[in-house]
C-alpha distance (Angstrom), angle and dihedral (degrees) to the residues before:
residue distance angle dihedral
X1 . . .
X2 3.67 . .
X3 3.79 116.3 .
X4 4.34 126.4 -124.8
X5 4.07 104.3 -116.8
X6 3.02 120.6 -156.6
X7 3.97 129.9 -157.8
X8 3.57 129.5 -152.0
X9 3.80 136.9 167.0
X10 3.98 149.5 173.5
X11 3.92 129.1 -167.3
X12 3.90 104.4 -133.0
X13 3.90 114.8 -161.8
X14 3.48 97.5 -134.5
X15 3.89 136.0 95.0
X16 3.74 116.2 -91.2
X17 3.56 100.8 -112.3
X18 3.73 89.0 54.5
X19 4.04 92.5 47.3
X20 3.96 87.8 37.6
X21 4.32 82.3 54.9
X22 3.76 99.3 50.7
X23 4.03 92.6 45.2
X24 3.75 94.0 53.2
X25 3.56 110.2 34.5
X26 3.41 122.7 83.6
X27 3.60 108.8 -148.6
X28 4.21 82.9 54.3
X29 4.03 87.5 46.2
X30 3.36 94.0 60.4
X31 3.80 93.8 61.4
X32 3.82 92.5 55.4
X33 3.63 118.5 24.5
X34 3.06 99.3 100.2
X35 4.51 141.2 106.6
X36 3.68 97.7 -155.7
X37 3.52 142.6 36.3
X38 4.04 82.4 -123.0
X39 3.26 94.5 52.6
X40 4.37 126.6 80.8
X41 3.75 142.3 -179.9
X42 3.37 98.0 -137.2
X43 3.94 86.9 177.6
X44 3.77 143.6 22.0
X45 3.66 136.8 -179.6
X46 4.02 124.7 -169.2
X47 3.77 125.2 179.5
X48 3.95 89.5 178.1
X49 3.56 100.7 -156.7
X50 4.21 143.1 105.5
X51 3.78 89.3 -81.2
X52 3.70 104.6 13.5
X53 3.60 124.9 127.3
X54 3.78 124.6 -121.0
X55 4.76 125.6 -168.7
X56 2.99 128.6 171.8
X57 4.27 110.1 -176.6
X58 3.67 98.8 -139.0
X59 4.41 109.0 -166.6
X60 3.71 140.4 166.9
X61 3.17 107.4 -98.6
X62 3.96 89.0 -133.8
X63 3.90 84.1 63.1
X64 3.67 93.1 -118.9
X65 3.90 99.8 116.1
X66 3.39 134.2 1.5
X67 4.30 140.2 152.4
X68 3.87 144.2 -172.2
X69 3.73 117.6 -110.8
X70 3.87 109.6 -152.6
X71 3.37 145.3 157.8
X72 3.98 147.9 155.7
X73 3.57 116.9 -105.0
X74 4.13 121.7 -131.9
X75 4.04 99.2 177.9
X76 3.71 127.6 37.2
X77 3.69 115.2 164.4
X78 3.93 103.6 172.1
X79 3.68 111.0 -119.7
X80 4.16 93.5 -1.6
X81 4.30 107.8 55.3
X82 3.27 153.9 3.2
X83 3.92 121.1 -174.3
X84 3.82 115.8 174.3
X85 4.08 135.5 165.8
X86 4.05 115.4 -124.6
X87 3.32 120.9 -121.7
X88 3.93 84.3 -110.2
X89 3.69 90.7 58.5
X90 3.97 98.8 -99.1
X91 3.70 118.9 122.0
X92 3.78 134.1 -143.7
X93 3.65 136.7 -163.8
X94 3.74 123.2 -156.2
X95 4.20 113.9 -163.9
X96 3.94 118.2 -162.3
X97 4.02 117.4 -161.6
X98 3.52 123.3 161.3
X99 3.67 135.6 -160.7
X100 3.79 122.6 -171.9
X101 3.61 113.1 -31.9
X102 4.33 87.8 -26.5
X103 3.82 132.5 88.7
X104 3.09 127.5 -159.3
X105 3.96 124.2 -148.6
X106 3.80 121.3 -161.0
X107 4.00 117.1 179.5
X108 3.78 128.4 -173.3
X109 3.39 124.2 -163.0
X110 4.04 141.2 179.3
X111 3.66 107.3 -114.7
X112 3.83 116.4 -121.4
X113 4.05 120.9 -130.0
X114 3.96 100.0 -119.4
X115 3.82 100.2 70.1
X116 3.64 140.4 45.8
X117 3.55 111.1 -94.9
X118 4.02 84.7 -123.7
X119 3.92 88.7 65.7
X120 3.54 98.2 43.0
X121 4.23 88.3 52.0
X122 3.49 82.8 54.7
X123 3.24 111.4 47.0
X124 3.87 94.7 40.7
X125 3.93 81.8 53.0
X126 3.78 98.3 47.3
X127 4.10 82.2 50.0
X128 3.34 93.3 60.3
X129 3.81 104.0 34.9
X130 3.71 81.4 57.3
X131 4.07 86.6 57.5
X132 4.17 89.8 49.8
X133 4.20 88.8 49.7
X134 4.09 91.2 44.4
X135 4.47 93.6 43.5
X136 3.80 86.3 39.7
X137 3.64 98.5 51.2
X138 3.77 107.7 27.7
């Protein structure tokens, strides 16, 4: 059974080896990886690498929920893609283009069965409109 995918993207005005910085390192990820304002990252890890491993512990930050988001990666092309296979099995491919000083980012993902497709857009989106404020600004 073929999967929903679902595209997102943001325009960050920022160079991409600044943009290409703040996705991939972890002690930048945990500033922005995030859907919520009560939601943190209060870790990553990224072995960035065909068959590295990448988690980021996502939690509440009330403490009342909270999960790791990992997978293995399959394509990393510094400063162009990154393709990588969940940890449930989806898979998710993450362009970079740039275009003056700008970059553009433009994910697709296999939806997952427990949430509306709407939610996951949006929190996906949210994620990474959080990543265009933190590059932008810091």
């Amino acid at each position: 059974m073929e999967k929903t995918k679902i595209t997102i993207q943001t325009t960050i005005h920022a160079p991409i080896d600044r943009v290409w910085n703040v996705w991939n390192t972890p002690e930048h990820i945990t500033k922005w990886a995030t859907a919520s304002p009560d939601w943190h990252t209060p870790h990553a890890e990224n072995d960035l690498r065909v068959g590295g491993k990448f988690m980021n512990r996502m939690e509440a930050k009330d403490g009342s929920f909270g999960f790791d988001f990992g997978g293995t990666f399959d394509v990393v092309d510094t400063n162009e893609r990154i393709a990588y296979m969940l940890d449930d099995n989806r898979t998710v491919d993450t362009h970079f283009s740039t275009e003056g000083g700008s970059t553009t980012i433009v994910q697709t993902f296999e939806a997952e069965n427990e949430n509306p497709i709407e939610m996951q857009r949006d929190g996906w989106q949210a994620i990474l409109d959080n990543c265009k404020a933190y590059a932008e600004t810091n």
